[in-house]
C-alpha positions as CSV (number, residue, x, y, z in Angstrom):
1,X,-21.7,26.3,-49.7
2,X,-18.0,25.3,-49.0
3,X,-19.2,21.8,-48.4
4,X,-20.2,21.4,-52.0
5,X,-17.3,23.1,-53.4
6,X,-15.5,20.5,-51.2
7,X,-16.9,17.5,-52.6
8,X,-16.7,19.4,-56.3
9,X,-13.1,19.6,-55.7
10,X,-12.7,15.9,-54.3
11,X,-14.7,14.3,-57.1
12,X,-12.5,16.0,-59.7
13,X,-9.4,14.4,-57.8
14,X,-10.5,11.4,-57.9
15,X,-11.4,11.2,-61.8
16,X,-8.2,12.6,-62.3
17,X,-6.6,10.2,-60.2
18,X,-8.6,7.1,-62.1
19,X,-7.8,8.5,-65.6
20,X,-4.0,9.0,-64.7
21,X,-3.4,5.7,-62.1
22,X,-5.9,3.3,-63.3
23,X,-6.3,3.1,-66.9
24,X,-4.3,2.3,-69.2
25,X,-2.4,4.2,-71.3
26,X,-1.0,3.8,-75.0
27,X,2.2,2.2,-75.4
28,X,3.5,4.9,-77.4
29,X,2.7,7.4,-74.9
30,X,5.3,5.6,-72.3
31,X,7.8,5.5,-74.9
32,X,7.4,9.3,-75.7
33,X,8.0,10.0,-72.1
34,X,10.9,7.6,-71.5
35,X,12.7,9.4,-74.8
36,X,12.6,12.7,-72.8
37,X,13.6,11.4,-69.8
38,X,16.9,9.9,-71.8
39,X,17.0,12.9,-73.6
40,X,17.1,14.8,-70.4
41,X,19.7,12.2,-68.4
42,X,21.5,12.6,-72.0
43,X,21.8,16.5,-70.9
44,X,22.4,16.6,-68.1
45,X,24.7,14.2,-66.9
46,X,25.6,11.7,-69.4
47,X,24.1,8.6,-71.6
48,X,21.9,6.7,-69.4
49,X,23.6,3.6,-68.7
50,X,22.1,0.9,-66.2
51,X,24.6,-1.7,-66.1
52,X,26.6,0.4,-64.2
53,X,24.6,0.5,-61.0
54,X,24.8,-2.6,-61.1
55,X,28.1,-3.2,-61.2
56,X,28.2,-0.9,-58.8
57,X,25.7,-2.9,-56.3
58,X,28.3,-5.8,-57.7
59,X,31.3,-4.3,-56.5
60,X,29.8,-3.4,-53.1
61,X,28.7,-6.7,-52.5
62,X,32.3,-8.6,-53.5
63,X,34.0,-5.7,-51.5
64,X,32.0,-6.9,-48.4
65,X,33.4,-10.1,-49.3
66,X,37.0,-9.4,-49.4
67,X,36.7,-10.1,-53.0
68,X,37.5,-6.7,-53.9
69,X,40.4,-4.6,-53.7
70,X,39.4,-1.1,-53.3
71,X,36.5,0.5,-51.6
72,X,33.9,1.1,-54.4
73,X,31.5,4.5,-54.7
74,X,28.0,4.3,-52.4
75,X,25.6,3.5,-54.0
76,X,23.6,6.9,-53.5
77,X,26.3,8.4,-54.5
78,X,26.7,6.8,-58.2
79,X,24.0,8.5,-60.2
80,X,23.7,5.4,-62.6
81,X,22.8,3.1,-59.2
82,X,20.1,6.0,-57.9
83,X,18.7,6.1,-61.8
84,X,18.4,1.8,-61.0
85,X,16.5,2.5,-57.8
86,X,14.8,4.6,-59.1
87,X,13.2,2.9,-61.8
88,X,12.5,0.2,-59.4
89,X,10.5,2.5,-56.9
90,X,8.8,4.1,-59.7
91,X,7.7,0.9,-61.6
92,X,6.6,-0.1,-58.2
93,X,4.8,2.7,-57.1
94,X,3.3,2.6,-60.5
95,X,1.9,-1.0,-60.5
96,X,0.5,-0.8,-56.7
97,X,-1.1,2.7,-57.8
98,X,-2.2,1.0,-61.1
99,X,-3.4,-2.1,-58.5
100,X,-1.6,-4.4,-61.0
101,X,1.2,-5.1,-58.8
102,X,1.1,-9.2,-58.6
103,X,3.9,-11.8,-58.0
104,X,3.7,-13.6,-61.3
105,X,6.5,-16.8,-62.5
106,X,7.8,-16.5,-65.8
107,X,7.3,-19.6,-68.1
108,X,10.8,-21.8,-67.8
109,X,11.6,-21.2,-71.5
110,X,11.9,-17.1,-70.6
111,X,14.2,-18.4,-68.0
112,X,16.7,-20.1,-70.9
113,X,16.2,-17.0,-73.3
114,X,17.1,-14.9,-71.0
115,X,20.3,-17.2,-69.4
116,X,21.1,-17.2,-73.2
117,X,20.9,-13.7,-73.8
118,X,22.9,-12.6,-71.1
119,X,25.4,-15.4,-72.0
120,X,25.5,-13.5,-76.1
């Protein structure tokens, strides 16, 4: 009897893993949660900035140069540079549960629009 409920309860988990990991969702959907998640950085601590952990990586790395004159904030310390690790575990975690994750070249013109955008 506690063997079937056992298998019961480990084939629900794994539908419910499959519809939440491995298909996709709506676009809309994503962008719904990512407004609350704003909204809630937005509350809590502030707009939700990410060139700012990366200034603050920046910093770090032309302080270890001598390139820098004062000793900048650690990184887990900055909440802007934890947000930016953040999003990169989480989009990682999300493509290797997802089993999307693959090493992929961009096309060379994306390489120009984007050295022109950050240039504007």
């Amino acid at each position: 009897m506690a063997n079937i409920f056992l298998e019961s309860i480990k084939e629900e988990v794994r539908k419910n893993y499959i519809a939440v990991f491995e298909r996709s969702w709506p676009g809309w959907l994503a962008g719904i949660f990512l407004a609350i998640l704003a909204l809630l950085i937005f509350m809590w601590h502030g707009p939700w900035g990410i060139t700012g952990g990366y200034r603050n990586w920046g910093d770090w790395i032309l302080y270890g140069l001598g390139l820098h004159g004062e000793k900048p904030q650690l990184p887990w310390l900055s909440g802007m540079s934890m947000s930016n690790i953040g999003l990169f575990v989480g989009a990682m975690a999300s493509a290797l549960m997802g089993r999307q994750f693959k090493v992929r070249m961009a096309p060379p013109y994306e390489y120009l629009k984007g050295i022109a955008g950050g240039a504007f």
